[in-house]
N, C-alpha and C positions, 0 to 999 in steps of 0.2 A: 479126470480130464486134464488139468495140472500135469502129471505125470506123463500123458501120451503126449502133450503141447513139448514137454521139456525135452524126450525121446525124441520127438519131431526134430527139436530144435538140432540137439546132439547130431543126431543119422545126416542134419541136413550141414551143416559143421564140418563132420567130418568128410563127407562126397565134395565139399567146396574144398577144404585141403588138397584132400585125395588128389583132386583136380585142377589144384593148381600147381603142386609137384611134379604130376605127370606134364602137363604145360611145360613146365620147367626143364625137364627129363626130354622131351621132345624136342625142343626149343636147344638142347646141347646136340642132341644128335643130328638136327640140321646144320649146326654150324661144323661139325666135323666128318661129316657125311662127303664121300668120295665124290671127287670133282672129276670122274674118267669123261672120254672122249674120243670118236674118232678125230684125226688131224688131218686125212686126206692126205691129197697130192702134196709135194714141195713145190714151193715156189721156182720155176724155170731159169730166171734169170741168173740165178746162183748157182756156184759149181757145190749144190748138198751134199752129201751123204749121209744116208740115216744111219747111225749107231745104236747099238742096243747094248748095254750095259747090266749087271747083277750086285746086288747090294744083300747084305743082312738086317731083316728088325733086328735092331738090338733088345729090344722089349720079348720079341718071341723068335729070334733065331731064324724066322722064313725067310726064303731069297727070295726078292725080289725086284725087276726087272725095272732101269732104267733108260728111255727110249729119246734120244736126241738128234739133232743135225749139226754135223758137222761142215763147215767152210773154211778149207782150208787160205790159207794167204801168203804172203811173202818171208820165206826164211829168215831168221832170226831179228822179224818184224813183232814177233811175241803174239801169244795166244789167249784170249780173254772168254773167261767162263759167265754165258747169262744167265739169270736167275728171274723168272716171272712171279709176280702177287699169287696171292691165297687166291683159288678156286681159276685161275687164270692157267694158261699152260705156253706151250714156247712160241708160238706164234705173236703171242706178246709181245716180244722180244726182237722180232725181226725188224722193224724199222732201227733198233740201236746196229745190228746185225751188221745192216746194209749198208751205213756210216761206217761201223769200223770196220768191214769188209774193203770197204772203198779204199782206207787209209792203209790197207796194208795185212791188218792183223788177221788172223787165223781165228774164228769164232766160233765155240760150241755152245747151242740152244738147247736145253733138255727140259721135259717136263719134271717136274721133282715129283718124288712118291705120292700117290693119292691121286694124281691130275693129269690131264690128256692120256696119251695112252700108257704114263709107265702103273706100278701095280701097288698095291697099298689098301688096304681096310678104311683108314681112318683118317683124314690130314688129322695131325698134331700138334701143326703151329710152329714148327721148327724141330722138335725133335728127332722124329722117324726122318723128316725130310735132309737133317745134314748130314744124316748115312749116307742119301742119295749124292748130295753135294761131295761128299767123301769119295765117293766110288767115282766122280764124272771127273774130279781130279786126279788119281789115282790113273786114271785114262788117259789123259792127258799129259802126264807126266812120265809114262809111261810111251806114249806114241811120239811126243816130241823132248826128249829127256834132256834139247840143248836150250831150248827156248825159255823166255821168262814166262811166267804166267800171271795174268790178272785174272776181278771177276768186276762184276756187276749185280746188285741185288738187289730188287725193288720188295719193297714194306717184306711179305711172307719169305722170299727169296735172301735180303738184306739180313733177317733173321737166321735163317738156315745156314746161312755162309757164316757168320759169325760163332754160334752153336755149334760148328764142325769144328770150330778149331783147327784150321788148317794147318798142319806140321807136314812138309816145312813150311813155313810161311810164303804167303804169295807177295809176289813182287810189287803189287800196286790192288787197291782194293778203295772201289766205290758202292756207299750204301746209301740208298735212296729211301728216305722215309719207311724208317725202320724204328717200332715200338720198342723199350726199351726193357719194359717186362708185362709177361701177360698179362696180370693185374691192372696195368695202366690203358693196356688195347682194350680190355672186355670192358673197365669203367667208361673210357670216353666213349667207344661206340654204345653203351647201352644210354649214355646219357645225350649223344646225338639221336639218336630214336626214338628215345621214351622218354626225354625231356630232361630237368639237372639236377635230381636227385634217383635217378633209374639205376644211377651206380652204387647205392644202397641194396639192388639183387645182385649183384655182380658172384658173391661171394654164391650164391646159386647155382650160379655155371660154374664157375673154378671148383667145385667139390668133385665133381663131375670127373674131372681130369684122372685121377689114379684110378677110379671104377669104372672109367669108360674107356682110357686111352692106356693105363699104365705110366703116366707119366705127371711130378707136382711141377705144381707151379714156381718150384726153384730150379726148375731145370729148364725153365722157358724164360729165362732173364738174360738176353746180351748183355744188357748194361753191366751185370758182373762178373762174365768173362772177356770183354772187349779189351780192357789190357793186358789180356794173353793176344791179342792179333798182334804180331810186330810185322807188322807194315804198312806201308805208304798209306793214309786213308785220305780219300771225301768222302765227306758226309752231305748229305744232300736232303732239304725238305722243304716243305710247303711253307710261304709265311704264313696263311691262312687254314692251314692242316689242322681239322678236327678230331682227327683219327689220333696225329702225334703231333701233340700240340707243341709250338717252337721250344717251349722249356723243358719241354721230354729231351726234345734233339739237343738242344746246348747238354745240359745235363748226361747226353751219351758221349758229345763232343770233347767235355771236360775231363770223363773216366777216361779218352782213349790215349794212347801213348803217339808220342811225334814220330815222323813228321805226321803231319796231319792239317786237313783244311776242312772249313766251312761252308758250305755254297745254302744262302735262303733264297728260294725261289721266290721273287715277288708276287703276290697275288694267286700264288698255286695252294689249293687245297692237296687232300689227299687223291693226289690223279697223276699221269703218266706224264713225269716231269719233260721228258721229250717232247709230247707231243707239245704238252704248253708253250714250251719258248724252243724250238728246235737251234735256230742260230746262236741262241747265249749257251743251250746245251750240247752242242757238239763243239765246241770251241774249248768251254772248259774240260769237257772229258777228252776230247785230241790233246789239249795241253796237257793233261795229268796222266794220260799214258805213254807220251811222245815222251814226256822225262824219265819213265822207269823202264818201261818196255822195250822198247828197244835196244839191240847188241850193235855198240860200236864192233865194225870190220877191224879185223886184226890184219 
């Protein structure tokens, strides 16, 4: 009797394992699981055009397809590349859009790999996605080869610009609550969810990464390639940001090279720093484009 109690126990042990790896196993594949989408019609008001763009996984060689809108704007007003959050796609992006549309600038919205309609397996958190980031400049540079270029990159996006290493370097570059290495995003969001020791699994899901994605977790760090970006930066985040919490951002602030500035959103968590304060935030990003972007007339 002893002997089948203890068997019991074992079979019963080992199925609660079992089952809670696979939990875990599941629990990665939802957070990296494609964020596709139709996007419908363009917005009217705007002179769009949709582009369609190709990229390489660098992990597996397949091309594949990056889908964006283009608005063009006033000649040698400079052209700013947007970048939308994780599982988010370019529609995100169109109220910044419309603002620097207004002011002048030439503006490309694209979905990054994995989301709305461009093509992708897997989001990876920045990796696969600043191929995409690669090729939409690349595009850009290429379409208007006298103009300056910026971008704009919010938290997923902010990552993937960074991670592409942009050669040549762009002329002005804003990053809006942007984690500084994986390890820091997967700890804080698991311990906003499941409370403040939950970033004790953390190392659960990161293992995950090369079996699942092909890709470690040293290769999902801005924080230490950010002073390869030589240019113009804001940095931008929430005072109250859960996600990347203010001494992430200083700490991304401190690695980045000059010039460079600061901006703490007061009272903004981890959310669309636009919409939060739209007048503090179109003031300062017209001001920090209106100094680099634009070509004095000869």
């Amino acid at each position: 009797m002893k002997i089948f109690i203890i068997r019991r126990s074992i079979i019963v042990c080992m199925i609660a394992v079992f089952g809670f790896f696979m939990t875990v196993w599941a629990a990665g594949e939802f957070l990296s699981y494609p964020a596709h989408r139709s996007i419908g019609i363009a917005p009217t008001e705007l002179p769009i055009q949709q582009i369609t763009i190709t990229t390489k996984n660098p992990a597996t060689n397949d091309i594949h397809k990056i889908v964006g809108w283009l608005i063009q704007g006033q000649v040698n007003q400079g052209v700013i590349l947007l970048l939308h959050g994780v599982r988010g796609d370019r529609r995100e992006m169109l109220p910044r859009a419309r603002f620097l549309h207004h002011l002048g600038y030439t503006v490309f919205l694209i979905d990054l790999p994995v989301h709305g309609e461009s093509s992708g397996d897997h989001i990876t958190f920045g990796h696969n996605e600043a191929a995409g980031v690669n090729a939409a400049l690349d595009f850009l540079r290429s379409r208007f080869p006298n103009e300056h270029i910026g971008a704009v990159g919010v938290s997923l996006g902010a990552a993937s610009l960074v991670l592409a290493k942009p050669k040549p370097a762009l002329d002005a570059v804003v990053l809006e609550s942007m984690f500084p290495t994986i390890e820091n995003a997967v700890d804080n969001r698991m311990d906003f969810y499941l409370g403040s020791k939950a970033h004790l699994l953390s190392p659960l899901l990161l293992w995950q990464l090369p079996l699942r994605l092909h890709v470690s977790t040293s290769q999902l760090s801005p924080i230490s390639v950010i002073s390869g970006i030589h240019s113009p930066l804001l940095i931008a985040s929430g005072a109250v940001d859960r996600y990347t919490p203010l001494s992430e951002t200083q700490s991304i602030y401190t690695a980045a090279l000059q010039p460079k500035s600061l901006w703490v959103v007061d009272g903004a968590g981890h959310v669309d720093l636009y919409a939060h304060d739209p007048k503090e935030y179109e003031h300062r990003i017209s001001e920090f484009f209106g100094k680099y972007l634009p070509q004095q007339p000869s």
